[in-house]
MIVEX-402298 format. One line per 10 residues: number of its first residue (from 1); their letters; for each residue y, z, x of N, C-alpha, C. Coordinates in pm, 1 decimal. Example, Ala and Ser with C-alpha at 12.3 -4.5 7.8 and 13.67 -1.06 7.14 Angstrom:
1 = as = -569.0,780.0,1319.0,-450.0,780.0,1230.0,-330.0,780.0,1320.0  -225.0,708.0,1285.0,-106.0,714.0,1367.0,3.0,787.0,1290.0;
//
This chain:
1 = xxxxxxxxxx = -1939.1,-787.9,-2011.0,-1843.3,-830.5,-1910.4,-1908.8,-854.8,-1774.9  -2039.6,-861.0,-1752.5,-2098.7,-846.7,-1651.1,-2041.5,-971.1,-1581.3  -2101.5,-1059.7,-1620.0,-2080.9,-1250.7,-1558.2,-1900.0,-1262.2,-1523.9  -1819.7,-1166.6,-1575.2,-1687.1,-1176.8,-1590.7,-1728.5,-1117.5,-1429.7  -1771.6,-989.0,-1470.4,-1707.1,-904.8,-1317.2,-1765.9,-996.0,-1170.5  -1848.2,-1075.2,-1235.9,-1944.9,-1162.5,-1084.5,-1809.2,-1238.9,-1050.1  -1733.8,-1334.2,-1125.8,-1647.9,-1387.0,-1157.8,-1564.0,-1325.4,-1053.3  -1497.2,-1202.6,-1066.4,-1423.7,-1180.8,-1045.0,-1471.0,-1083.7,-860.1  -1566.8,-1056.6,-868.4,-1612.5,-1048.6,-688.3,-1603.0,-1166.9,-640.1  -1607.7,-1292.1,-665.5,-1656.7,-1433.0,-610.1,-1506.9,-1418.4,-586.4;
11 = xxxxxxxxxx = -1403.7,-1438.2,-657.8,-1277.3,-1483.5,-638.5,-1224.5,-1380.4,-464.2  -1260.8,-1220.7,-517.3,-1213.7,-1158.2,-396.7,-1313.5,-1149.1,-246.6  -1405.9,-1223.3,-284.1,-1477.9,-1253.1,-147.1,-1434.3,-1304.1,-37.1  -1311.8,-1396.7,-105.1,-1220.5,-1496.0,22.7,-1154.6,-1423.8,37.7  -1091.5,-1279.5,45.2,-1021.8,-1164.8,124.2,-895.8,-1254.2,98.6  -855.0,-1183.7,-15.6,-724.0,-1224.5,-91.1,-615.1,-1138.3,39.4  -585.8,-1219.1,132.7,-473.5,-1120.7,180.1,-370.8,-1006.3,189.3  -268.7,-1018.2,44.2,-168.1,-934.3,1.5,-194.6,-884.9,-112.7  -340.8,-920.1,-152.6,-394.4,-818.5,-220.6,-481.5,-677.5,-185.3  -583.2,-752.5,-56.3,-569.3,-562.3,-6.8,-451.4,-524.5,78.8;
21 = xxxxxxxxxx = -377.6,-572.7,139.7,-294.5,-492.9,179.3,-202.4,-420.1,108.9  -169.8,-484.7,-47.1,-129.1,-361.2,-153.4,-231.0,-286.8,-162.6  -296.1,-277.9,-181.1,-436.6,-197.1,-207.8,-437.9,-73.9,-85.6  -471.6,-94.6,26.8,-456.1,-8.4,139.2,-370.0,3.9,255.1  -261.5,-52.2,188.1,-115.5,-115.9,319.8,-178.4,-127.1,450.6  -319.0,-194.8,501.2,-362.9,-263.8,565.1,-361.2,-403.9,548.2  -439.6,-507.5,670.6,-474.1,-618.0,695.3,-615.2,-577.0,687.8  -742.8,-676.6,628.0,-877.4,-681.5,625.9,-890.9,-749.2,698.0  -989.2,-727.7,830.6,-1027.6,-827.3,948.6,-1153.4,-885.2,953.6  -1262.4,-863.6,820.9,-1385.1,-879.8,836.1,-1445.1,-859.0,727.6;
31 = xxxxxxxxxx = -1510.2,-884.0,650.0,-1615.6,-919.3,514.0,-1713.0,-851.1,551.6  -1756.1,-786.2,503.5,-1895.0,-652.6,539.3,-1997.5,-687.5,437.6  -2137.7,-688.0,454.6,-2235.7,-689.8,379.8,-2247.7,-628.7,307.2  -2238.3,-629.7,188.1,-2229.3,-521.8,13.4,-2342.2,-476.3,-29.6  -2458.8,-531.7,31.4,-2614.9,-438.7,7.5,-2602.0,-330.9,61.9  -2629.9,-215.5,-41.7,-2631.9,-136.1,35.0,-2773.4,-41.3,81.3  -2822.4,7.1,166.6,-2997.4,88.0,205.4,-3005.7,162.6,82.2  -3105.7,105.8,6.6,-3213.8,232.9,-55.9,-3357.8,210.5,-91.9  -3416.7,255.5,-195.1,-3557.4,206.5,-231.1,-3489.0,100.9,-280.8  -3434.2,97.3,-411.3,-3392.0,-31.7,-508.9,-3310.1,-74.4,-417.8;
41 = xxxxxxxxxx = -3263.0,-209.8,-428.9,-3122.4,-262.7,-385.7,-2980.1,-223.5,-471.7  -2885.3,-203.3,-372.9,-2778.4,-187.2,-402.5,-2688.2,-242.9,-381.0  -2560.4,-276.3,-431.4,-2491.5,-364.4,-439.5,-2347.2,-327.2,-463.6  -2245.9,-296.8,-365.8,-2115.3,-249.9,-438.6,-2030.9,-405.5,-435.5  -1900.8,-383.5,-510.7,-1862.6,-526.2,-541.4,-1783.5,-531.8,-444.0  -1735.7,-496.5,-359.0,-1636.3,-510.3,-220.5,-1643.9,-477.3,-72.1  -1658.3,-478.4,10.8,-1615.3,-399.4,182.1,-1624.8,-459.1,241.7  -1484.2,-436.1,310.8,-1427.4,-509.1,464.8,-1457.1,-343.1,543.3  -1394.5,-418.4,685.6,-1360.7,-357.7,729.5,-1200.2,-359.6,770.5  -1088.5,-261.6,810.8,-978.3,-258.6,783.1,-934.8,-272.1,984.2;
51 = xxxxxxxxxx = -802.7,-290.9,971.9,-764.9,-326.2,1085.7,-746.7,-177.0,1172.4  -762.8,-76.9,1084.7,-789.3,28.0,1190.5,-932.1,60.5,1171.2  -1054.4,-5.5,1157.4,-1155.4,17.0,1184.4,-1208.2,106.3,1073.9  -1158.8,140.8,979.1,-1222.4,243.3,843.6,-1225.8,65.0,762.0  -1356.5,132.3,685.9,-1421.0,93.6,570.4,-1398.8,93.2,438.1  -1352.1,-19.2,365.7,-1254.8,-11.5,265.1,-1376.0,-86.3,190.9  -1426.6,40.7,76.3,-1485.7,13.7,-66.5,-1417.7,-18.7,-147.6  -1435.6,-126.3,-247.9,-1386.0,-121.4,-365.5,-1471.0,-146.8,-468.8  -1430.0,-109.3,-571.0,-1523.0,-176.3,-700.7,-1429.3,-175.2,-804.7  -1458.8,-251.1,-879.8,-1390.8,-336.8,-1063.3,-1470.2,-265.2,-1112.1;
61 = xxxxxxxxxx = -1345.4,-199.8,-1198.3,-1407.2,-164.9,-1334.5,-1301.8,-219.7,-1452.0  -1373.8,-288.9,-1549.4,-1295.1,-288.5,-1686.1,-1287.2,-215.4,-1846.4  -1406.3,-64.7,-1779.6,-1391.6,11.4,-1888.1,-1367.0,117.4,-1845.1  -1347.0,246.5,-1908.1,-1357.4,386.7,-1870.2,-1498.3,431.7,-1850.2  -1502.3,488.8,-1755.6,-1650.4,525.2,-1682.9,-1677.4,659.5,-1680.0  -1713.0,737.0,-1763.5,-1741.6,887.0,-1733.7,-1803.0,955.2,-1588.9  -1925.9,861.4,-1582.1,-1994.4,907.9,-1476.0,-1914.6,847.6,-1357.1  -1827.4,712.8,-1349.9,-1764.5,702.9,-1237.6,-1754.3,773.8,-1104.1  -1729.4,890.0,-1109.6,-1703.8,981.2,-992.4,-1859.4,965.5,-932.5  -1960.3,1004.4,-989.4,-2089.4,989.4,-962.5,-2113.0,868.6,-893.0;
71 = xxxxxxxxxx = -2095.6,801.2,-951.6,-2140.9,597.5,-911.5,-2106.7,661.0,-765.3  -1910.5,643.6,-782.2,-1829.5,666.7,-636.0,-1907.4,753.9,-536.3  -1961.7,868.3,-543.9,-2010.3,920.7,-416.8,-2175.8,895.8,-439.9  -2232.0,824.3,-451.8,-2365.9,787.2,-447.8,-2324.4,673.0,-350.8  -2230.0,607.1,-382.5,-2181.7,478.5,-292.1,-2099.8,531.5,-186.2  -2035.4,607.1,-186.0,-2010.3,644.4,-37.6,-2127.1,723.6,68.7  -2239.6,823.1,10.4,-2320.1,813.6,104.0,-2477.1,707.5,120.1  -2429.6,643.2,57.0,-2484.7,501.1,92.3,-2397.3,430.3,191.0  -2305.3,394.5,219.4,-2265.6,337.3,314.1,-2262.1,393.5,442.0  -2203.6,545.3,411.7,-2166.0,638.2,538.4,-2352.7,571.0,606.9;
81 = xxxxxxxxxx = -2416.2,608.7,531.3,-2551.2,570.8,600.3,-2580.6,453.2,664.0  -2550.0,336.9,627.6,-2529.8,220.8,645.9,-2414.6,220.4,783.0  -2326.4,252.0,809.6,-2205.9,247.9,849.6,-2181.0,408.5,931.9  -2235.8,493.8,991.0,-2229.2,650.2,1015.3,-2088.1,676.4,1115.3  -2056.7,575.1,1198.9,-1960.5,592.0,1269.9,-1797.0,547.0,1218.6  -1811.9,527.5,1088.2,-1739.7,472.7,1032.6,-1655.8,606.3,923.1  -1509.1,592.3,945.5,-1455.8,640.5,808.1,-1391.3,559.4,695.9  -1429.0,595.3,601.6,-1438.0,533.4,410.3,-1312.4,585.4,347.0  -1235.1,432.9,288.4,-1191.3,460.3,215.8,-1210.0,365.2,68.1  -1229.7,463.1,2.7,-1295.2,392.6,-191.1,-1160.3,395.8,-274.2;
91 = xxxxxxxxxx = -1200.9,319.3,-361.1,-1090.8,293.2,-426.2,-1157.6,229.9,-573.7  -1104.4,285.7,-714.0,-1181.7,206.0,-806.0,-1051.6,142.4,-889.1  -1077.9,42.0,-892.1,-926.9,-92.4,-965.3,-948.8,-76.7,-1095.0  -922.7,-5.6,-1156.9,-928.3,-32.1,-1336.0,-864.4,-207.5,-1362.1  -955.2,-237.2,-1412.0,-896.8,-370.3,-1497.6,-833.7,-422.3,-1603.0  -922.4,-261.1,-1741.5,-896.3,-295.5,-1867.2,-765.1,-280.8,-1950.6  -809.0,-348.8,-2092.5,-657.0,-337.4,-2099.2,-632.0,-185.8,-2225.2  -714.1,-98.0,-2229.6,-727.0,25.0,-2296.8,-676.3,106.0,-2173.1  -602.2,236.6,-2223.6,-535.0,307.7,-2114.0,-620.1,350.8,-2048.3  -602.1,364.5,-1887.0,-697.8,456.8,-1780.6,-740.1,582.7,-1825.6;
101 = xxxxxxxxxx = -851.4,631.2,-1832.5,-873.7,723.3,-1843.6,-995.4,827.5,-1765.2  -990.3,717.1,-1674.4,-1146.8,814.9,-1565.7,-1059.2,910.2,-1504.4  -1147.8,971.0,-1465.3,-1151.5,1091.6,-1359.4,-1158.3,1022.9,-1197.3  -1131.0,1100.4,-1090.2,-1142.8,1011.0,-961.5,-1214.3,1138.4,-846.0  -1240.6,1209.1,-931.0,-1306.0,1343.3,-850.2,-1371.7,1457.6,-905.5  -1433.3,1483.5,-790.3,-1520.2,1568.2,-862.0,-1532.4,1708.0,-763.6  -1523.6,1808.0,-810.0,-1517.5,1951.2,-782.8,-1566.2,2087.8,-803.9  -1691.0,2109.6,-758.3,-1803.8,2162.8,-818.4,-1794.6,2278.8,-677.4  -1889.1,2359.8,-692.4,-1872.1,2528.6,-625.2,-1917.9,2495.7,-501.1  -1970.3,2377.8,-467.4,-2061.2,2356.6,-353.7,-1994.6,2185.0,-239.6;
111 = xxxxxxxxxx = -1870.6,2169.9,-410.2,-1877.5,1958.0,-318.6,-1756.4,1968.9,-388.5  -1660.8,1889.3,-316.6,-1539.8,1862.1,-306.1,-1515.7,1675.1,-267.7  -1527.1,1629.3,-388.6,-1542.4,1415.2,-381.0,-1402.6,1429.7,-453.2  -1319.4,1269.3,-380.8,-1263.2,1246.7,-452.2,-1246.4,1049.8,-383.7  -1146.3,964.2,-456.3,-1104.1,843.9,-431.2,-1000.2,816.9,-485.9  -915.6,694.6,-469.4,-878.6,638.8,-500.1,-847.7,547.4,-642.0  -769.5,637.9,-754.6,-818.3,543.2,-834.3,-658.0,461.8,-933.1  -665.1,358.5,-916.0,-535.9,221.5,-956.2,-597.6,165.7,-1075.3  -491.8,123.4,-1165.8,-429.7,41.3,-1246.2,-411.9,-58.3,-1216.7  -484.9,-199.9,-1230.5,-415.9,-332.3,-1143.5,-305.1,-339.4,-1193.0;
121 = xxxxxxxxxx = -265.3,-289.5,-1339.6,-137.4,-322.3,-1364.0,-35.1,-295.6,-1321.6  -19.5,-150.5,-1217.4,62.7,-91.7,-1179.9,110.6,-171.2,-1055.0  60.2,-281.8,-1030.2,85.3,-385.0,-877.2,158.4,-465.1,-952.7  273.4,-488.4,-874.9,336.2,-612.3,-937.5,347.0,-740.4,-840.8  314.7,-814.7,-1010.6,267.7,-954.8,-957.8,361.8,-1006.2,-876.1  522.3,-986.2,-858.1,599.2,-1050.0,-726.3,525.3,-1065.2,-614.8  498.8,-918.3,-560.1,408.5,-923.4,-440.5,300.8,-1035.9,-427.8  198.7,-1067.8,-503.9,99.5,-1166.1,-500.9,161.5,-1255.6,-508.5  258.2,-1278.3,-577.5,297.2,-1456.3,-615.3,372.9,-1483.8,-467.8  396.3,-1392.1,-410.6,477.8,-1440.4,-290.9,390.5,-1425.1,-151.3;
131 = xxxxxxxxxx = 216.8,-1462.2,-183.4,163.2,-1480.7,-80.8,141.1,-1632.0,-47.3  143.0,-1658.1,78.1,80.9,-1803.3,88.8,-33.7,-1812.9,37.0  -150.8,-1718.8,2.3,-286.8,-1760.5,-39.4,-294.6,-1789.3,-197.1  -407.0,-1874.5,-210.4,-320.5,-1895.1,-378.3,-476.4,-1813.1,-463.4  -541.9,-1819.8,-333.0,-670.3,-1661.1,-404.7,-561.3,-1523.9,-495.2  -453.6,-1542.2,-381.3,-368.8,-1379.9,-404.4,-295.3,-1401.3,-553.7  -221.2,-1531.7,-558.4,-198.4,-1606.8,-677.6,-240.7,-1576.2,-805.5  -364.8,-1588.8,-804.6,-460.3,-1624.5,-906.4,-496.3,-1468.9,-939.6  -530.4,-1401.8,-873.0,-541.2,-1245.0,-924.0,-415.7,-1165.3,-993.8  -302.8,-1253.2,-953.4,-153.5,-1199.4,-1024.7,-211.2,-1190.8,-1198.4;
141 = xxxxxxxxxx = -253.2,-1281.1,-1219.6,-294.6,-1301.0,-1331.2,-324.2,-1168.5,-1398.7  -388.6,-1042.9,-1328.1,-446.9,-924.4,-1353.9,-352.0,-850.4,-1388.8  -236.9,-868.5,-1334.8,-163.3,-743.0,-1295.7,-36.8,-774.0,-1466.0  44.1,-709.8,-1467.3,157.1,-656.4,-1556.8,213.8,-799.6,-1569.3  211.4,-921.0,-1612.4,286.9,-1034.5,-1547.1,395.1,-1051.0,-1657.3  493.1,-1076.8,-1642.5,645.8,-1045.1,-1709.5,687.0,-1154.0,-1788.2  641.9,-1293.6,-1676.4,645.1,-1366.4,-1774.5,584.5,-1455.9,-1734.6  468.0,-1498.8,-1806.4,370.3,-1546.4,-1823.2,377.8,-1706.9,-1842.8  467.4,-1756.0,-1892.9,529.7,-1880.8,-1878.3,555.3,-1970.3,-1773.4  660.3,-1862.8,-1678.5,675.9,-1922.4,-1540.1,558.2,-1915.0,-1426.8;
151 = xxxxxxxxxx = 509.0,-1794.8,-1490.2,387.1,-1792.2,-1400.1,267.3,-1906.2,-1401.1  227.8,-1934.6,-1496.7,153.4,-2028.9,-1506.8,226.4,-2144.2,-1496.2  352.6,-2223.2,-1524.2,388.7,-2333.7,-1453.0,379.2,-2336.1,-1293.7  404.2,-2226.8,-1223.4,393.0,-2251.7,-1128.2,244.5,-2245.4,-1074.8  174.6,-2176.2,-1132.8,7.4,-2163.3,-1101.3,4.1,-2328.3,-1106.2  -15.5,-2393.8,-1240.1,-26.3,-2511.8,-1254.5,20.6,-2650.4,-1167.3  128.7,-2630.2,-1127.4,206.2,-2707.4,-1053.3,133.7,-2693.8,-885.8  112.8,-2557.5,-826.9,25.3,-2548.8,-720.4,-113.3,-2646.2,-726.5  -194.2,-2619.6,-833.3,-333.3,-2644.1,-842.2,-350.6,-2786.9,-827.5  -209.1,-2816.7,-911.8,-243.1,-3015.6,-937.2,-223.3,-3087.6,-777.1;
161 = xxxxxxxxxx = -160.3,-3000.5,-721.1,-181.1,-3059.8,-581.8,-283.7,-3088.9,-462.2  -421.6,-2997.5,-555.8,-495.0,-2985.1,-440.5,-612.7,-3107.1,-485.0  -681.7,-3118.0,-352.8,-805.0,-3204.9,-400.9,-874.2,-3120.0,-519.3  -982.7,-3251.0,-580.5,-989.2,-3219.5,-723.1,-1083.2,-3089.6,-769.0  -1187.9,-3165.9,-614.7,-1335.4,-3063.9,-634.1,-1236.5,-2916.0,-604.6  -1161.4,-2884.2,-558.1,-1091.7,-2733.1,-513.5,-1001.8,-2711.4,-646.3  -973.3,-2819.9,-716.3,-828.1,-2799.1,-827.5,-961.0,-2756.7,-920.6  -1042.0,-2802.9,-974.9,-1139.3,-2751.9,-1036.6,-1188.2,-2600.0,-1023.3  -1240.0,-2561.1,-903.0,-1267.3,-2439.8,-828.3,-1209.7,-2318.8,-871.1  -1056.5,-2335.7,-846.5,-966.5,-2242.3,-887.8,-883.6,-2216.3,-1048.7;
171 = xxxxxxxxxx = -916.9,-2382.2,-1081.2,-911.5,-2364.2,-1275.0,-1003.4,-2275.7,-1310.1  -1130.5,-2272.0,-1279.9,-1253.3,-2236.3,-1359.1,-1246.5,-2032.4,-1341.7  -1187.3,-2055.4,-1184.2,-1130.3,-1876.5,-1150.7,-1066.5,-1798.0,-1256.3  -934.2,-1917.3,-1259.5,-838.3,-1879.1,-1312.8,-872.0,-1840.3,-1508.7  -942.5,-1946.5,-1523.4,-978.7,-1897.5,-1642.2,-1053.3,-1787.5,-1714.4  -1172.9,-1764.9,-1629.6,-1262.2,-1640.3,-1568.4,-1204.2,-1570.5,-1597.9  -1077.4,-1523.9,-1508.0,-1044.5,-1426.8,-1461.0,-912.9,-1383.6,-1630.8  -894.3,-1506.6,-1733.0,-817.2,-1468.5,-1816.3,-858.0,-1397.6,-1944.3  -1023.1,-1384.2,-1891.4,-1094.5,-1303.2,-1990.0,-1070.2,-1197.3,-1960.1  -1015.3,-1148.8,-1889.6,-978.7,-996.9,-1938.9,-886.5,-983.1,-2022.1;
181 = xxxxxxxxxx = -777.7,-1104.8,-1955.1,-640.1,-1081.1,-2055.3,-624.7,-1193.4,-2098.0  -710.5,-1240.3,-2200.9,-707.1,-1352.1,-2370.4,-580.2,-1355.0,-2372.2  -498.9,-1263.1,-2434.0,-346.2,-1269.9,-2469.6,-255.8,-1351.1,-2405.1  -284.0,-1403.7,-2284.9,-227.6,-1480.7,-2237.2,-247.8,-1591.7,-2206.6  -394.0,-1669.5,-2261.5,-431.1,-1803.2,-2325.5,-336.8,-1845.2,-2383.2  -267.2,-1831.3,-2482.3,-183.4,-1943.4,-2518.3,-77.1,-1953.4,-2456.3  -48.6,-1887.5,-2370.5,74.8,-1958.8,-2266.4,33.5,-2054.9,-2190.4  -122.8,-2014.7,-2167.3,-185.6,-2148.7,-2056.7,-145.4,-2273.2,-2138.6  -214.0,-2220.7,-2222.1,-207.7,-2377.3,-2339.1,-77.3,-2458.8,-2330.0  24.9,-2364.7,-2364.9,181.4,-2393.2,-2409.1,170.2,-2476.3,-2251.7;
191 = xxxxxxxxxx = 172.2,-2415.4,-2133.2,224.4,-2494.9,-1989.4,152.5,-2622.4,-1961.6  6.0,-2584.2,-1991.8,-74.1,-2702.2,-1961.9,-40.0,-2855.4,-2054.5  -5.9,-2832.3,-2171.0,21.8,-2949.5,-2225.8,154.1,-3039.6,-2184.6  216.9,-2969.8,-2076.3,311.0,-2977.8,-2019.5,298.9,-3109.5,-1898.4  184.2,-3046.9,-1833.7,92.0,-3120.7,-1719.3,126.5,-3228.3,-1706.8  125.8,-3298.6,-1592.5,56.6,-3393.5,-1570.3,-90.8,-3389.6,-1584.7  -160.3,-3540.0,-1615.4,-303.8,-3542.5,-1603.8,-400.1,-3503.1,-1479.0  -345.0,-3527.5,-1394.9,-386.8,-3516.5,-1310.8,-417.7,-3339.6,-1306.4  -364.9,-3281.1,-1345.3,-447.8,-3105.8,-1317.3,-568.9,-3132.4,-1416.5  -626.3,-3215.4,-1463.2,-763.5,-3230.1,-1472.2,-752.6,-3069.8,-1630.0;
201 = xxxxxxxxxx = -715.5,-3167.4,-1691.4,-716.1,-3072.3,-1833.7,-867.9,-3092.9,-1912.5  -928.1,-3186.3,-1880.7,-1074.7,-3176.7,-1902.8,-1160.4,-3057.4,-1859.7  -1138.4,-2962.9,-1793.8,-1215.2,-2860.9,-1727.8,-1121.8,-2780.8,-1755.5  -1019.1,-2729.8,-1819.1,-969.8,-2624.6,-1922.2,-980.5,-2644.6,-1997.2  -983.8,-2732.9,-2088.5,-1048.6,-2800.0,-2276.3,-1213.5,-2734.9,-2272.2  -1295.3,-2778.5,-2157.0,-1425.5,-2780.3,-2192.2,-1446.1,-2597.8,-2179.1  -1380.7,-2498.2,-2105.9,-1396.2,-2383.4,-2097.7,-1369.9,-2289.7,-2215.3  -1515.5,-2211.5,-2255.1,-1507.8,-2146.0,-2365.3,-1390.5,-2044.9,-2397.0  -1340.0,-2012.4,-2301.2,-1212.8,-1919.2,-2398.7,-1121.4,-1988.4,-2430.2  -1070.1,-2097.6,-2369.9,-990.8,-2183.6,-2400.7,-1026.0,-2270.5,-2541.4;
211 = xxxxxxxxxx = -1132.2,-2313.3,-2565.3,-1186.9,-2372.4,-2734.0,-1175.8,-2254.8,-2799.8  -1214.0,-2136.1,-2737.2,-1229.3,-2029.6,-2890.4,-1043.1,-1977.1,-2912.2  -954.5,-1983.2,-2812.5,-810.8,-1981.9,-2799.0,-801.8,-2057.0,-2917.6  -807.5,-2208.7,-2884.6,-771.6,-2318.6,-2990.6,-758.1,-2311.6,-3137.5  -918.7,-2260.7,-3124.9,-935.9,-2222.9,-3277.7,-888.3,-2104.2,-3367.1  -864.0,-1961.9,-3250.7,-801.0,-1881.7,-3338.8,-651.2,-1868.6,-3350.8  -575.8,-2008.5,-3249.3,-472.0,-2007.0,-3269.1,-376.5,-2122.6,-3397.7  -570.6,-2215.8,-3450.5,-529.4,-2334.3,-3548.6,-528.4,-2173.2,-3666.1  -653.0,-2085.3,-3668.5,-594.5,-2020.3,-3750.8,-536.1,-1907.4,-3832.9  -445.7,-1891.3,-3695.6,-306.5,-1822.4,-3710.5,-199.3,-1863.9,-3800.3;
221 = xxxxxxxxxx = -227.0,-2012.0,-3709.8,-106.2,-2092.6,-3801.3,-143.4,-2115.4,-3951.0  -226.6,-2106.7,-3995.8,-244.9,-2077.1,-4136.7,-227.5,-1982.2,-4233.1  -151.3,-1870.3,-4159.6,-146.1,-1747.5,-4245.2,-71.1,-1784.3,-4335.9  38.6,-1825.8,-4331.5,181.2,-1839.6,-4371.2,107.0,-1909.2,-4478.7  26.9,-2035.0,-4502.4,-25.0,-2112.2,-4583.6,-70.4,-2015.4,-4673.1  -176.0,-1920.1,-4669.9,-268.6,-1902.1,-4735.1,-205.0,-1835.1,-4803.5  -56.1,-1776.4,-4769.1,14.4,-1687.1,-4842.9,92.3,-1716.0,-4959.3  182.5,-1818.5,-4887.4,258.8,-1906.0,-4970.5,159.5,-1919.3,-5108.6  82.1,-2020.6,-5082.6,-60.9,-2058.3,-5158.0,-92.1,-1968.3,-5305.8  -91.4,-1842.4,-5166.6,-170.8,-1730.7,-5341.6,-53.8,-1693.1,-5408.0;
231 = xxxxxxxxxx = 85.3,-1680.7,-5340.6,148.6,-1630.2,-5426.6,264.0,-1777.8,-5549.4  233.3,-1875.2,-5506.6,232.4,-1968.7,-5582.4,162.7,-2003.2,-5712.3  5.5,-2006.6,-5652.8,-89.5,-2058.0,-5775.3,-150.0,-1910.0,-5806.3  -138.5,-1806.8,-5741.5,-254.2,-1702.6,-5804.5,-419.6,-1704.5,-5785.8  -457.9,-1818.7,-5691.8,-561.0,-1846.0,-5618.8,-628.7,-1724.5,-5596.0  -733.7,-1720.8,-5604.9,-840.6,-1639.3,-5529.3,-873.4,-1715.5,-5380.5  -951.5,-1604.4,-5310.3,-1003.4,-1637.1,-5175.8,-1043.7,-1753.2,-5180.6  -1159.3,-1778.9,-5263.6,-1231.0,-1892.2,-5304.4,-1157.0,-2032.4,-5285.1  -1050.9,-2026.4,-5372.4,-1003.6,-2110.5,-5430.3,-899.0,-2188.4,-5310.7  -859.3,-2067.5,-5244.5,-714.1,-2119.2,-5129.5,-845.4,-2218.4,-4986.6;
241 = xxxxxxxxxx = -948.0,-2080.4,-4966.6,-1001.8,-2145.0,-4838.7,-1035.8,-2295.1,-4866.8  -1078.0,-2295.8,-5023.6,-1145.5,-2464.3,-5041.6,-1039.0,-2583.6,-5022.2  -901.9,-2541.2,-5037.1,-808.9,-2641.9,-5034.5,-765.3,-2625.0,-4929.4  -774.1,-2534.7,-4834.5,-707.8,-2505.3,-4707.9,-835.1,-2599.0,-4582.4  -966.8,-2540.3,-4681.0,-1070.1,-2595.2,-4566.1,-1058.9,-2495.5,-4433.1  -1087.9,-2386.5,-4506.0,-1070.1,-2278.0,-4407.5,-1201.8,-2181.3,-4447.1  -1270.5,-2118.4,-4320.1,-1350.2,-2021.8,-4374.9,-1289.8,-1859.6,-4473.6  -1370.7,-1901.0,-4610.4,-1344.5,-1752.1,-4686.9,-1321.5,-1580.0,-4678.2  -1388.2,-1553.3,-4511.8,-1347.9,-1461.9,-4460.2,-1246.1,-1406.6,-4439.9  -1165.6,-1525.3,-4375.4,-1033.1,-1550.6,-4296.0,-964.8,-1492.9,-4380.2;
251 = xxxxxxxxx = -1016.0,-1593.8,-4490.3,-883.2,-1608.8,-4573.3,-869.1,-1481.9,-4663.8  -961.7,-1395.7,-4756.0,-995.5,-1266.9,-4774.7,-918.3,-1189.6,-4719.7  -960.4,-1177.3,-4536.5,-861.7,-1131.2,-4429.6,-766.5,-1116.4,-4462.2  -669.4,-1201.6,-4440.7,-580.3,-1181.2,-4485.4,-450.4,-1194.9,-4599.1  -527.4,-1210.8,-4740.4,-514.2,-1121.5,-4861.6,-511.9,-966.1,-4831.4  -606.9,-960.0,-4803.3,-616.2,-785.1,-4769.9,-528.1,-741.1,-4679.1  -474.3,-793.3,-4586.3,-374.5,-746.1,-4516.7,-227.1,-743.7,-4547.8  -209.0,-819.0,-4664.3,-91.1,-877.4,-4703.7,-52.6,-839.6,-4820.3  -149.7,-687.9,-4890.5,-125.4,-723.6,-5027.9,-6.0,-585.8,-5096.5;
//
């Protein structure tokens, strides 16, 4: 998920508005340098600074992190260092779609750490969809979205309006950013065929989750076939995939699931 999570710092670099201010019921007034001092370089995926002058860390995560708490205060006195007159507030965004399960502190005989730690899902997408920024928009995508239908017509309907090199920009985000949540590829699909041409459906066709969507949704629609099929002729695997023109796996698959 690495190239995903780059993905997904690039998008919040433009200081999604009403997305940190759910985040820290602040305004962000300033983009802070994310290297952080050591021998190696360091690198956290977020910090502004906040409109009362504290330092707002964040970092993406899309798995459960044991050592998490660790990462978290290695990165807070890295910054405090970086930043000494400054007070920190961290925060770690779970992304994935397996239940939360880190820890957010740590409590040992000598140290007392703790942060911030959210569910993007637990934000609801109203809030974002009702920002003017369409950065804030496009991260709705993350969150619990209800219905996924309207949401993406209206994503869609925004995008086709903009110049192309930018309507491009924010397709390629948007798609990025639907690798976390696949499951909701085929609604893109369902709205986009909807389109006008002009939202430039050439640069969602050519994007790999969207072809590998395609294909495991041509075969879905084949279950029903392969079923019908065996319980008609008495076919083996063999026999259905060759007339179906389907790989033998699949089709195996689901025999075995069906029997």
């Amino acid at each position: 998920m690495a190239k995903l999570d780059i993905t997904l710092r690039d998008v919040i670099q433009e200081i999604p508005p009403k997305f940190i201010q759910i985040l820290t019921g602040k305004s962000a007034t300033k983009l802070l340098d994310t290297s952080l001092p050591e021998v190696k370089d360091r690198r956290v995926d977020f910090l502004v600074e906040l409109e009362d002058r504290k330092i707002f860390h964040l970092e993406l995560q899309t798995t459960n992190d044991k050592n998490m708490p660790f990462r978290m205060l290695e990165y807070y006195t890295l910054i405090s260092q970086k930043y000494p007159s400054k007070d920190i507030l961290q925060m770690v965004l779970y992304l994935g779609e397996k239940p939360l399960k880190m820890e957010n502190k740590i409590e040992k005989e000598n140290l007392k750490f703790s942060y911030i730690l959210k569910d993007i899902k637990e934000i609801k997408c109203k809030e974002l969809l009702e920002s003017e920024d369409l950065t804030d928009k496009i991260l709705a995508v993350l969150c619990d979205v209800k219905n996924p239908s309207k949401y993406f017509r209206e994503i869609l309907t925004e995008l086709s309006k903009l110049p192309e090199r930018k309507r491009r920009d924010y397709l390629k985000k948007l798609l990025n950013l639907l690798s976390y949540r696949p499951k909701l590829m085929e609604e893109l699909r369902k709205e986009e065929n909807k389109m006008p041409l002009t939202i430039d459906k050439e640069t969602i066709e050519k994007h790999p989750l969207y072809k590998d969507g395609i294909e495991k949704g041509k075969l879905e629609a084949k279950k029903e076939d392969i079923l019908n099929l065996h319980k008609k002729t008495g076919w083996d695997s063999n026999k259905i995939a060759e007339v179906l023109e389907l790989p033998v796996e699949f089709v195996k698959e689901i025999l075995m699931k069906n029997k």
